[in-house]
N, C-alpha and C positions, 0 to 999 in steps of 0.2 A: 504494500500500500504506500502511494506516495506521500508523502511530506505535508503537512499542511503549510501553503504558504505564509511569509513573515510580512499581512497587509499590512501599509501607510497610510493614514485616510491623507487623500491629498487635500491639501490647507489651500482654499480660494485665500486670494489678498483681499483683507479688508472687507468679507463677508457683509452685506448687509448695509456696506458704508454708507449710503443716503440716510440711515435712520440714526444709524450712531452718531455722537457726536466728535469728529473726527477734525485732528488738526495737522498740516502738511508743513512742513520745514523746505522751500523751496531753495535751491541754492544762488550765492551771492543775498541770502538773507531776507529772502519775503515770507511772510508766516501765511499760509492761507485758510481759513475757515471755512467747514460747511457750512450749508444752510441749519444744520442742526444745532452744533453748538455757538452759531451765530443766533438761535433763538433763547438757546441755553442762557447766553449773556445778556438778552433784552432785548437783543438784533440794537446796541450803541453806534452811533456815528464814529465814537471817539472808543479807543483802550488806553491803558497803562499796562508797561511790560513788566511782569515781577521775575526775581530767579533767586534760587535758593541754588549756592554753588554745591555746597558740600553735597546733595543729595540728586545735584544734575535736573532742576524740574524748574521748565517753565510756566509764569504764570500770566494769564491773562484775565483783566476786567476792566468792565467799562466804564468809562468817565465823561463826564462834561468835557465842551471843548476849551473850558476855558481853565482846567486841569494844565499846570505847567508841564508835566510828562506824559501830555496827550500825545497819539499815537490817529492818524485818519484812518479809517473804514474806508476800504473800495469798493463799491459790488464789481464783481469778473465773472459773466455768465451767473453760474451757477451758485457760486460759493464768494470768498470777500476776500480781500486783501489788506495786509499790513504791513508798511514797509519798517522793518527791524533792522537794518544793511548796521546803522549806529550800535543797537544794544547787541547784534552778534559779536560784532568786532571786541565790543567792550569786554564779553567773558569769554573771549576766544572759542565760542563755539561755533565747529568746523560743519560745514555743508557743502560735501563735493559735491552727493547726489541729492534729487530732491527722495526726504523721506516723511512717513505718513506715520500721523501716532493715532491712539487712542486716545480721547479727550477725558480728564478724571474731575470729578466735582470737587473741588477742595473748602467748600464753604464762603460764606461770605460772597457771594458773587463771581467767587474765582473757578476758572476753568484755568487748565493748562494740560501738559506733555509731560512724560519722563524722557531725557534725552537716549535712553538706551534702551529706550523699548520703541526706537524707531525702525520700520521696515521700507527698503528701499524701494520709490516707486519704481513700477515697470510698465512696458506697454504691452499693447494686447500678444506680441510676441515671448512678454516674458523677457525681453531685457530691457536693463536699466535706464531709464527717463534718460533722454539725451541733456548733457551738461550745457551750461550759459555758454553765449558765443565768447570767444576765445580771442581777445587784441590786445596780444603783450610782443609776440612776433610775429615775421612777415617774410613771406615766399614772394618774391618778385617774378612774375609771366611774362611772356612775350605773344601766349598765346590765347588768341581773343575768343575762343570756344572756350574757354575756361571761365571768360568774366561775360559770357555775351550783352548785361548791362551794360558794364565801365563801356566796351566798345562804343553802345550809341551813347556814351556819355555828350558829346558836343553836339550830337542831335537835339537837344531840347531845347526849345526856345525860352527868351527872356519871356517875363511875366509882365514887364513895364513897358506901358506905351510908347516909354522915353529912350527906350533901347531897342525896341522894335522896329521905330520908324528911321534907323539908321542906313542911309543905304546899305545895299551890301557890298562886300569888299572894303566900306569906309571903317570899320568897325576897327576900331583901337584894341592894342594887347590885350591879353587876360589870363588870369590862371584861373582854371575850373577843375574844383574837387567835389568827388564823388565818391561817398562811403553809404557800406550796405550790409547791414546788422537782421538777420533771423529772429523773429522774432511772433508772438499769436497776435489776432488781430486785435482789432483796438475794439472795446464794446462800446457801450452808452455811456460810459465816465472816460473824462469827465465830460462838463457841457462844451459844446462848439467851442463860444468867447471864452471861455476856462483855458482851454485846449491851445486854442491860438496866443493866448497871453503865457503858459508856459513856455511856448514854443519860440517866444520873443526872449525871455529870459532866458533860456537858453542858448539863444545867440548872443545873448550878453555874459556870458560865461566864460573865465577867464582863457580856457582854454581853446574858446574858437576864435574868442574877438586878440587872442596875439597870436594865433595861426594867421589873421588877416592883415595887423598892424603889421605882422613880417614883410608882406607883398606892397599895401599901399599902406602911404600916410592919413592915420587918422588925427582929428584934432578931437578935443574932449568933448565936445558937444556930438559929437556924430552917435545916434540914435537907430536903432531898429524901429518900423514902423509896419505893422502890417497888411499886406495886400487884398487881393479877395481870392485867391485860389480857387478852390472847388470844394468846398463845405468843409465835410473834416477826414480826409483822406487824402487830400493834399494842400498843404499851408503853405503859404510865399510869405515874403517878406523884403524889405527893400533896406540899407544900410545908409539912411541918409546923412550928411557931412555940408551942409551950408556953405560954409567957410570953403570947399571944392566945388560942390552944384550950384553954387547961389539960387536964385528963388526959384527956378524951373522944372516945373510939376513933372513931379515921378521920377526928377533926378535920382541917383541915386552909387554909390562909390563899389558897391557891392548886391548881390541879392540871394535870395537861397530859399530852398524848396525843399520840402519835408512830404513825402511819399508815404502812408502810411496802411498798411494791410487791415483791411475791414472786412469782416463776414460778410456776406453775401456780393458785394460789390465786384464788376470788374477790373480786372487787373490792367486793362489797355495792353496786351502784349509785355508789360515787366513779370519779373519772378515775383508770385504772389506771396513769398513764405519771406519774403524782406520789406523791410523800410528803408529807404532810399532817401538820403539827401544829399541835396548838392547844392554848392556853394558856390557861388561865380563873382570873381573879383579883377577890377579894373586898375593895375598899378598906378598910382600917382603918385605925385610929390608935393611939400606943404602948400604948394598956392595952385594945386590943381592941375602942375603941364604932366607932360608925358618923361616918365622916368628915366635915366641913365641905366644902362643894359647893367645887372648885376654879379659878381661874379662867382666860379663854382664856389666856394665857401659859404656866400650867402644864401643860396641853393640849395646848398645842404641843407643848411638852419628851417628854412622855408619847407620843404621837402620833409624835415624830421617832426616839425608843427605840424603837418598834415597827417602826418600818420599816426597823430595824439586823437584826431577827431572821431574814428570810429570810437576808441574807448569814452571820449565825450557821449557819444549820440548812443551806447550799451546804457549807459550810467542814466540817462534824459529817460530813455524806455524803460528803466526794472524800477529807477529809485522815485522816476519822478510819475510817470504815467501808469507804473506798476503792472506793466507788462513782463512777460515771461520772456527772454530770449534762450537762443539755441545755436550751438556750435557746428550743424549741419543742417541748411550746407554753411560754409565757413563765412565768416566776414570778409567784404573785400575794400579797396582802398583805391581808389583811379587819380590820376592828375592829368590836362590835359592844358596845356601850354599854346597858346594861340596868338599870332602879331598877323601884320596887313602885308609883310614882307617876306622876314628873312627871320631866325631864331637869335639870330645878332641883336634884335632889337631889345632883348629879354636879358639873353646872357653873355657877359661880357667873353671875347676869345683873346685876351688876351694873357700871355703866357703859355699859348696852345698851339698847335702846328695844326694849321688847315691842310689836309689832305689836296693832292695834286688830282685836278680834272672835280672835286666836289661843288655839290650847288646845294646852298641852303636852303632848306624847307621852312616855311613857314609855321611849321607844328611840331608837337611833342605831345606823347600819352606814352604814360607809364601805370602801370596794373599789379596788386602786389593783392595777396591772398593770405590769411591769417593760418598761423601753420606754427603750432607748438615746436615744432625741428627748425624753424626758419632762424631768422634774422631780428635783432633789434632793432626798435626803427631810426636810431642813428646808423643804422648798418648798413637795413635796407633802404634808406635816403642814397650810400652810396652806389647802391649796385643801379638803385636807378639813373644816376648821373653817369654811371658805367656806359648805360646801353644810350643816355640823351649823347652822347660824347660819340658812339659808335654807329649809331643810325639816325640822326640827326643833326650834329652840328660837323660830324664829318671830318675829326680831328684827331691830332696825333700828340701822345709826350704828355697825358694826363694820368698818368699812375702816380706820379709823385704826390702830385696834388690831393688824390684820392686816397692813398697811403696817409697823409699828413692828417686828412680830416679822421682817419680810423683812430689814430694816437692820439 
């Protein structure tokens, strides 16, 4: 007689989860509630985060919002959001992946987690919740089926009337960057004018507004103002500078365009599983003429600011709008260099050996891919001056130079 077997009852994840009251540890630090234990707590606008180190438990309850360690409520579909990015940091607890607890009543109004009776989500395949998108380094491409976005990145037109009706061919220099963060789509929070006023202070954010100060001069009064795009799924904006534009409607030193993935909406032909924004700036100098061509070293600098703005635009999406982003597919990073000429007008060649029989292009795009094995992005700022050096400005005796920026 055989054996009787040694049965496993197999364990579903999180049984029953809609009725339990169940709390998710997302990573990069967003707490998410169901609907259950978001009624459990009173369904508050506002929390306060509690934590007991010695015994690893988090806690949560609801507050007024005029609670000094209030905490917002997001509804997200189904369930709510809390941005915690601050209090994780604070008691160094770690979330690579996102993991789901069981929610425990602790009296008092309190709900919370035990941090070690966390299970890590999975998807319907049974592996692991794909991780936040990933922009600490960078894979530089040459190849445009990789990025088919970045590609029509100088495909899209300006938003402003004032840029539009420029003839063409007249159209003055520009550096135009384009970054693209995975990410779920945007729900019903916040409101439109909520959404668009974020989205202004965010280009007032130190990190993009001196990726732009690098290219042109701004004076202190130069302001973000917003456009009218196309409701909330794609937001413009215009970089206005008086003291450059003087009073002429829709002038503007700069402008940018925020792409944002919405449930049911079409995509227009972009990757629907990204946020796309793109920034396009007009070099100038303090009284507004056309810049002196700058040279590689400045480039670099320029170049290594640009590749700060995906981690900006992650950071705008998980901490500020409380979106979920995702490392697949990868982040990507475009720059795309444009004058009425020659690439001479842009970058300076001097100290460089112009190649015999070369004719200068008018353009530059370079494309880099977020890649845990890659490059830093003072690294890959170089390798892209590599390839501006060897298929477009068409010159010779620039390793020293590139060398000098690496040390």
């Amino acid at each position: 007689m055989a054996a009787m077997p040694e049965f496993v009852e197999f364990e579903r994840e999180n049984p029953r989860s809609a009725d339990v009251p169940m709390f998710t540890l997302q990573a990069r630090g967003l707490i998410s509630l169901n609907a259950s234990v978001y009624r459990a707590l009173g369904q508050p606008d506002h929390v306060a985060l509690l934590y007991d180190e010695k015994e690893r438990v988090v806690g949560v309850r609801g507050v007024g919002e005029e609670n000094l360690n209030a905490h917002r409520v997001r509804p997200q579909g189904g369930s709510y959001l809390v941005g915690a990015q601050k209090f994780i940091s604070r008691y160094g607890i770690k979330a690579l992946v996102a993991q789901r607890f069981v929610a425990h009543d602790y009296g008092q109004g309190v709900w919370g987690f035990v941090l070690t009776e966390g299970r890590a989500v999975t998807n319907r395949r049974g592996a692991p919740q794909l991780a936040p998108a990933y922009t600490d380094r960078w894979r530089v491409t040459s190849n445009g089926f990789e990025v088919p976005a970045l590609l029509r990145l100088g495909d899209y037109g300006s938003p402003s009337p004032a840029w539009m009706a420029q003839a063409p061919g007249s159209e003055p220099a520009s550096m135009r960057i384009g970054a693209l963060i995975a990410c779920e789509p945007l729900g019903t929070e916040p409101p439109t004018p909520e959404l668009g006023r974020l989205f202004l202070l965010f280009l007032e954010s130190p990190g993009v507004r001196e990726s732009i100060a690098s290219v042109t001069h701004l004076h202190g009064g130069a302001t973000w103002t917003r456009w009218v795009g196309n409701g909330r799924m794609n937001l413009e904006a215009g970089l206005i500078d008086p003291q450059v534009t003087g009073d002429k409607p829709g002038a503007s030193v700069a402008w940018a365009r925020l792409l944002l993935p919405e449930a049911g909406m079409s995509s227009f032909g972009r990757d629907p599983r990204y946020a796309e924004l793109i920034i396009h700036i007009e070099p100038r100098r303090a009284g507004g003429g056309t810049v002196e061509p700058a040279d590689i070293r400045t480039w670099h600098e320029r170049l290594t600011k640009a590749l700060s703005i995906p981690d900006a635009l992650k950071h705008f999406l998980t901490e500020t709008l409380g979106l979920t982003t995702s490392d697949d597919p990868a982040a990507q990073l475009g720059v795309q260099l444009k004058t009425p000429h020659s690439m001479a007008e842009l970058v300076s060649l001097e100290g460089l050996k112009i190649l015999e029989g070369a004719q200068q292009t008018p353009w530059y795009m370079g494309w880099t891919i977020a890649d845990p094995a890659g490059r830093r992005p003072e690294n890959a700022a170089i390798e892209l001056l590599r390839n501006m050096c060897d298929y477009t400005l068409h010159v010779d005796e620039y390793e020293a130079i590139l060398t000098s920026l690496a040390t």
